[in-house]
Steps between C-alpha positions, in 0.01 A plus 500: 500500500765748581611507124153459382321772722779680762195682613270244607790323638602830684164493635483143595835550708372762711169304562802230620672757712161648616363098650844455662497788665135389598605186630738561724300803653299192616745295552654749755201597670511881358204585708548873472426499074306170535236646717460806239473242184133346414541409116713758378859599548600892500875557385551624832349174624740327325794741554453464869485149477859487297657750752445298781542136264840668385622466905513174487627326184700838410544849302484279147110442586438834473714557212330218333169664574580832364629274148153353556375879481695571268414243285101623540516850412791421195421187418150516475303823541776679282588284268857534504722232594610244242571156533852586600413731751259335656745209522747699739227547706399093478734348777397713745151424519618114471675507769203697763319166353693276603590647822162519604462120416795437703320699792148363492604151367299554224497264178619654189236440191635503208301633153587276187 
């Protein structure tokens, strides 16, 4: 997809970035933004959420998160980013994936 369409892809990544981040605000109990979230996430929901996420697995989180961001507003709403740029970005929302299966001992799914 990321040759095909970089901007669906860009979006797709960010809705990656965006459940992780989601995920372990549950998986750490973030009571403070979980009591304020009903169906929908703010960006300061979720910015919250990564500040306090970021203490524990480390500064690249929130990196990662603002490539995630980056990714959104570049990626997708702009239009931007082709496949090589958006494949800079790639590795770093890989690796808040896999972290946060690490953390939560969550299976990986693969898409064929």
């Amino acid at each position: 997809m990321i040759d095909r369409d970089p901007v669906q892809a860009s979006e797709k990544l960010y809705k990656a970035a965006e459940e992780v981040v989601k995920a372990l605000a549950q998986h750490y109990d973030l009571n403070d933004v979980l009591s304020r979230v009903e169906d929908r996430w703010t960006v300061i929901d979720l910015a919250r959420a990564v500040a306090v996420i970021a203490d524990k697995p480390g500064k690249w989180f929130e990196e990662a998160w603002d490539t995630a961001n980056y990714l959104c507003a570049w990626g997708f709403h702009e239009a931007k980013l082709d496949s090589e740029l958006f494949r800079r970005r790639l590795l770093d929302i890989e690796r808040m994936v896999q972290e946060a299966q690490k953390i939560t001992g969550a299976v990986r799914v693969r898409n064929n």
